[in-house]
N, C-alpha and C positions, 0 to 999 in steps of 0.2 A: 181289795180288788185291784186296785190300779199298782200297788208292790208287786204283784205276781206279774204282769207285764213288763214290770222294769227286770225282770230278773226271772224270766219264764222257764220253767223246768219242758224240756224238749225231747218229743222222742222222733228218732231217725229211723226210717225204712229205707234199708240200704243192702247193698253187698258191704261185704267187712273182712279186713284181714281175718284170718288166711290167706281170702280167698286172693287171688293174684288179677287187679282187673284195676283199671282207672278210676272205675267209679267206689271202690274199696279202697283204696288210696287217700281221693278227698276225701270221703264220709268219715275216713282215720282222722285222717289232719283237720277237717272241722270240729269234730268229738274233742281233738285231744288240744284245740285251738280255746276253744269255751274252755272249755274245763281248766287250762293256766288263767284267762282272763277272769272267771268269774271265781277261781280259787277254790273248787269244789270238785267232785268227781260224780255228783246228785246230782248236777245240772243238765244230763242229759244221758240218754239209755237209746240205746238200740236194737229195734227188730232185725236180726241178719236173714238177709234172703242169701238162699243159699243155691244158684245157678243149676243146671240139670248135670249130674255127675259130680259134684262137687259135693263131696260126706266129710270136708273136715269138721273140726271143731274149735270155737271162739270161745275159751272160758275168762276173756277179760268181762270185768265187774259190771262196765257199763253195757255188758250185750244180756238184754232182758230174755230175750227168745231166738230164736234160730228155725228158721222154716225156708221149706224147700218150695222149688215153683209151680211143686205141681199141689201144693196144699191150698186151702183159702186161707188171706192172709188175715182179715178180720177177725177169723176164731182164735190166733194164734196170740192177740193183743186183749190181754186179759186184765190188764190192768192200765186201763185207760184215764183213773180218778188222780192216779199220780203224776201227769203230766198236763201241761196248759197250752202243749201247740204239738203238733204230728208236720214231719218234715219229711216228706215222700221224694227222694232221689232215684225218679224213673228213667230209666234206660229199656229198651226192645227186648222183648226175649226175655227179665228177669223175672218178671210179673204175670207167665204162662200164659197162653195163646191168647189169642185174639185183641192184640195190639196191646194189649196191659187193661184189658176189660176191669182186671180184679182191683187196679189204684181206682177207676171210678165207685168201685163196689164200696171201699175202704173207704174213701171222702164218704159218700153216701150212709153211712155206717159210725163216723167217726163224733163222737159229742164234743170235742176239742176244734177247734179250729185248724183250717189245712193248710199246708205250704208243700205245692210239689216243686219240684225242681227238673224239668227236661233237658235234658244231656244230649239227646238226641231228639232233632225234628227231619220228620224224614219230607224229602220235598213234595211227594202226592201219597196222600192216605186213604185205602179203603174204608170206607162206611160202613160198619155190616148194621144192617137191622134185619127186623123179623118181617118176612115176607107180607106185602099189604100196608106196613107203616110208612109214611110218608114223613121226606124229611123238611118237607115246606108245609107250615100252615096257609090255608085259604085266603088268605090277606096276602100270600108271597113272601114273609117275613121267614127266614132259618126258625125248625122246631127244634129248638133245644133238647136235648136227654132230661128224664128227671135228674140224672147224677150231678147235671150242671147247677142244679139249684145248692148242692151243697156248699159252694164258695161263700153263698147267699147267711149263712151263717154267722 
């Protein structure tokens, strides 16, 4: 148990060359960063999200899957057994509507433990919930999302 920690097999949810974007850049350069230090090319695989309009294609070794942002990203992570941490590189917009609802869906979803990484914090966020839900419990304390318990993992 504690070897797989020293030397964690990781999978990245990211944009990925091709595709031409800042956040495809680093997610290259840390892929291709592990992979000389820990001397392996197993060490880590990639869900490529793939922007709206954006139909290329990634056929390097380490890109597991390839989905677009208007798909669910969870169905598309089929093979969850072979990895020991999920590394969500969120940015606005790649994660389709409603602020990247789908990276809470995917923590919530995910039996590996999460590491997101926000690239962007925007300075005032809309809340949405479903009409009638209150975001304060009766004590006055923040009602957390169930999503948030997945950190809790």
């Amino acid at each position: 148990m504690i070897g797989k920690w020293l030397d964690p097999r990781i999978l990245f949810v990211s944009t990925y060359p091709p595709t031409r974007c800042g956040l495809a850049t680093f997610s290259h350069a840390l892929v291709d960063a592990l992979t000389i230090i820990r001397g392996s090319p197993d060490s880590a695989g990639v869900i490529r999200m793939l922007p709206a309009g954006d139909e290329s294609v990634c056929l390097g070794p380490e890109v597991v899957a390839q989905v677009s942002s208007s798909e669910p990203i969870d169905q598309a992570i089929v093979r969850w057994n072979e990895y020991d941490l999920l590394w969500i590189q969120h940015e606005y917009g790649i994660y389709g509507p409603e602020d990247g609802r789908a990276v809470l869906d995917l923590c919530d979803h995910s039996p590996v433990p999460v590491v997101v990484t926000l690239h962007t914090v925007p300075a005032r966020m809309e809340v949405s919930r479903p009409p009638g839900v209150s975001m304060v419990t009766t004590s006055g304390r923040p009602r957390l999302p169930a999503s948030s318990t997945a950190s809790a993992r």
